[in-house]
TORVOBA-737243 format. One record per atom (N, C-alpha, C, CB): x, y, z. Coordinates in steps of 0.02 Angstrom, whole numbers, plus 50000, padded with zeros to 5 digits. Last residue first. Glycine has a CB too. Layout:
<sites>
XYZ ...
</sites>
This chain:
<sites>
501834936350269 501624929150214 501004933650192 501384919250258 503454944450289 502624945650286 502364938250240 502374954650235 504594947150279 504744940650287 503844939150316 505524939050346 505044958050240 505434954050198 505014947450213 506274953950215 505414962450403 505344966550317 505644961950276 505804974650300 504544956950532 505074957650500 504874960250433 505444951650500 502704959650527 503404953550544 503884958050517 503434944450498 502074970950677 502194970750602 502664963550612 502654978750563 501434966650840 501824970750789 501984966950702 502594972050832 499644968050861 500194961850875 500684967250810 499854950550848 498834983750929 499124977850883 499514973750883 499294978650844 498454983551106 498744984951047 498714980651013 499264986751045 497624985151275 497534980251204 498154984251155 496534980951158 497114981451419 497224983751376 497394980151345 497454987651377 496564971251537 496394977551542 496684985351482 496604977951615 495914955051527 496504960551512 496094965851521 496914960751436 495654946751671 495534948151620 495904952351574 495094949551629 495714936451784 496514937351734 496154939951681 497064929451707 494524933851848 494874937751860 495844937051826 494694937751932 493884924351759 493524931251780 494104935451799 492964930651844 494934916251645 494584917051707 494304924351726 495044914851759 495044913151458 495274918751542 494904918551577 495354926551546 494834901751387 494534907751398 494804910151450 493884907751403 496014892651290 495474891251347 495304900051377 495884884951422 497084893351210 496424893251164 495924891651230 496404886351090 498234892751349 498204892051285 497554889851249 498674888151272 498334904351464 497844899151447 497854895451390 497284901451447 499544908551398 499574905751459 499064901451489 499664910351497 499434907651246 499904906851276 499694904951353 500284912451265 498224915251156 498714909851125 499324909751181 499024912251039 496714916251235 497464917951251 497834913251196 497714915851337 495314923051253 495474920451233 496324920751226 495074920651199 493824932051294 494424932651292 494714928351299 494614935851319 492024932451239 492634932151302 493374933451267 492654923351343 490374937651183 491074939051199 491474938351253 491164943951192 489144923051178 489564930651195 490164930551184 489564933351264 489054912751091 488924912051161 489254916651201 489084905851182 489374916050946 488634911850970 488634914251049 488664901350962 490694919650960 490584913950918 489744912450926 491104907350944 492004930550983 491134929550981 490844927150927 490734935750989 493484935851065 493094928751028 492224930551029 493264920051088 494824941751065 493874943651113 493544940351047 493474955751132 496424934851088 495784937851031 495144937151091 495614931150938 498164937151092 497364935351142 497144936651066 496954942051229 499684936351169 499504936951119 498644933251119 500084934451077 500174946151312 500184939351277 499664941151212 499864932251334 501034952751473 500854952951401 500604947451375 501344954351362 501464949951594 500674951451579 500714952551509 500314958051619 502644948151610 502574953751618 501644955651587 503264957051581 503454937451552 503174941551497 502584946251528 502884936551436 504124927851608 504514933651594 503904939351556 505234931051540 503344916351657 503954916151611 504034922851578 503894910551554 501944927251675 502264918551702 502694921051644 501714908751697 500814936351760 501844938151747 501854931551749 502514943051816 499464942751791 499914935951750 500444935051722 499714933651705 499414954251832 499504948851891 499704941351821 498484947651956 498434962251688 498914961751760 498994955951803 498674966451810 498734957751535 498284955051599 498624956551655 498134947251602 498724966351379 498984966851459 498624963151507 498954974051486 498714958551222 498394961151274 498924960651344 497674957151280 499024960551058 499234959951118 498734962251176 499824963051118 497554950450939 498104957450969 498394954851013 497824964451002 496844944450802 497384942550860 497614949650895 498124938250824 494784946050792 495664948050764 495964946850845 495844959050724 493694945550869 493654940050799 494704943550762 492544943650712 493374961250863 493144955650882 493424949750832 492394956450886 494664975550969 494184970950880 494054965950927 494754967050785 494384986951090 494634982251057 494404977851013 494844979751087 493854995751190 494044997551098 494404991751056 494675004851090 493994991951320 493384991951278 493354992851189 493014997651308 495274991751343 495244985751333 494484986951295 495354981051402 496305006251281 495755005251335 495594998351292 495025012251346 497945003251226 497335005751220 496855003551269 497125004651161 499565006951187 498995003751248 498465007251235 499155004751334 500545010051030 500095013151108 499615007751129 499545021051094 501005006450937 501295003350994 501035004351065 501915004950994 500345012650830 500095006650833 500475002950889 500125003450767 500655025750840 500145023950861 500075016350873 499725026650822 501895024150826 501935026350868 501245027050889 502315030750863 501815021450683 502145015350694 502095016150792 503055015350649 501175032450619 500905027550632 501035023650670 500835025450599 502125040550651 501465043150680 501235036150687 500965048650633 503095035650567 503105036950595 502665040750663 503375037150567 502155038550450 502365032850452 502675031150530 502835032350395 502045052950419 501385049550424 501665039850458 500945050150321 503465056650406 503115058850454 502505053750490 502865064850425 503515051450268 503915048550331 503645049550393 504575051050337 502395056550209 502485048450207 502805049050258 502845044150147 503105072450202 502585068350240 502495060850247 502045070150218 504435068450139 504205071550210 503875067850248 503805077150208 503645065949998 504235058450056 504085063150116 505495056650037 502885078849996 502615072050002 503065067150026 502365069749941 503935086649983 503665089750026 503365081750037 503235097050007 504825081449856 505175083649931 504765083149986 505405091049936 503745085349777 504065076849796 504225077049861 504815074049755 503615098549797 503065097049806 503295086649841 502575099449722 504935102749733 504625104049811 504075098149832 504175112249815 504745099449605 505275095349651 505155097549726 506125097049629 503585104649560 503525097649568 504145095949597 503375093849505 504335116849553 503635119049602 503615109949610 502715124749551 505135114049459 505375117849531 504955114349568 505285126449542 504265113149340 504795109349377 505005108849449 505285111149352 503785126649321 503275118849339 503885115949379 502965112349256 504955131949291 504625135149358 504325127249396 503835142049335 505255126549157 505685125049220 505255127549301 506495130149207 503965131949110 504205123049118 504685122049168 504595119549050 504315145249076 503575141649119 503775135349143 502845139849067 505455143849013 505415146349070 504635143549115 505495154349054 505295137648912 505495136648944 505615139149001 505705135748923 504005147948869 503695140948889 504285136248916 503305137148822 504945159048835 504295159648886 504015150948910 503535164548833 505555153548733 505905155948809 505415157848853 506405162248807 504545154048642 504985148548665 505255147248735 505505148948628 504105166848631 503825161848651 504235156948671 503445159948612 505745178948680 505355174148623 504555169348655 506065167348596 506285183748783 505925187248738 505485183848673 506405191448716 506065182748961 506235180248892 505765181948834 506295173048895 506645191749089 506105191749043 506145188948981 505915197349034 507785195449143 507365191749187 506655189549138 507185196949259 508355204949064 508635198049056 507955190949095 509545198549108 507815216949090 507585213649026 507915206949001 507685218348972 507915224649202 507655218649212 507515214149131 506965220349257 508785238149207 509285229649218 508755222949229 509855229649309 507955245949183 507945243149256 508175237849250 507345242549293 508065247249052 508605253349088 508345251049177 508335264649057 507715237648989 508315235648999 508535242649038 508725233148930 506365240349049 506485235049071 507255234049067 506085230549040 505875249948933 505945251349017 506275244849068 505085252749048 506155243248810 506545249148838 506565250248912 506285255248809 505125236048841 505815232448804 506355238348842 505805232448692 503915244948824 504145240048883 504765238648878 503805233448887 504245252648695 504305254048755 504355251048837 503975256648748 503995239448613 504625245248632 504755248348679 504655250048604 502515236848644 503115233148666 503815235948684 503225228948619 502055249148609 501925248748677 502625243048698 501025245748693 502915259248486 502505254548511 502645252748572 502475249448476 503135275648446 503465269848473 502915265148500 503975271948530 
</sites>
C-alpha cells in the first residue's frame, strides 16, 4: 500500500479527510480562500488603526503646548493670559515672526500685525484648527 493510501486511509477513519482537499485545485482553492481571510483581517485591522491614528491625532493637535516649542514664520493659536478682550479668554490667532530683527510675537487680532508688549506675551501655543470638510483652499 502506498504512503498516500495510507494517509487517505488514516485521515477518513479520523473524520479528517474532508478537511483536506484532494486535488491540486482544491489545494490552491483552499490556499486562496485562507489568503483571503488573512487580507480581510488585515483591512479590518488597518481602517482600525487609521481611525485610531486619527483620532490620536486630532487629540494631539488640540493640546497646549509649552510656548518654547513653537514654529517660526507659521499662524497658530496662542494663550496670552490677562488678555480676555471680547470674549476670547486669551486666545488669538499669532505667529513668532523672524524677519532680520529677532524673534517676537505677533497677533492677527488684539494687537492686530503690531508685536505684543513685554508683558501680554503668550505662554502657549497649538495649531490653528483644521477648516470645515469640504471647504480647505
Amino acid at each position: 500500500m502506498s504512503v498516500d493510501v495510507e494517509a487517505r486511509n488514516l485521515l477518513r477513519e479520523l473524520d479528517l479527510w474532508d478537511a483536506f482537499p484532494a486535488t491540486a485545485e482544491q489545494r490552491e482553492a483552499r490556499k486562496l480562500s485562507e489568503i483571503k481571510a488573512v487580507l480581510s483581517n488585515l483591512d479590518e485591522r488597518v481602517a482600525a488603526l487609521a481611525a485610531e491614528n486619527a483620532a490620536l491625532q486630532a487629540r494631539v493637535e488640540g493640546e497646549w503646548r509649552d510656548i518654547a516649542t513653537a514654529p517660526v514664520n507659521q499662524a497658530v493659536q496662542v494663550l496670552v493670559p490677562g488678555a480676555y478682550y471680547y470674549g476670547n479668554q486669551g486666545v488669538y490667532a499669532a505667529m513668532l515672526v523672524s524677519m532680520g530683527t529677532g524673534p517676537r510675537w505677533m497677533t492677527f487680532a488684539w494687537a492686530c500685525g503690531r508685536d505684543l508688549p513685554a508683558d501680554g506675551q503668550p505662554t502657549k501655543w497649538r495649531p490653528l484648527p483644521a477648516p470645515p470638510a469640504g471647504e480647505a483652499m
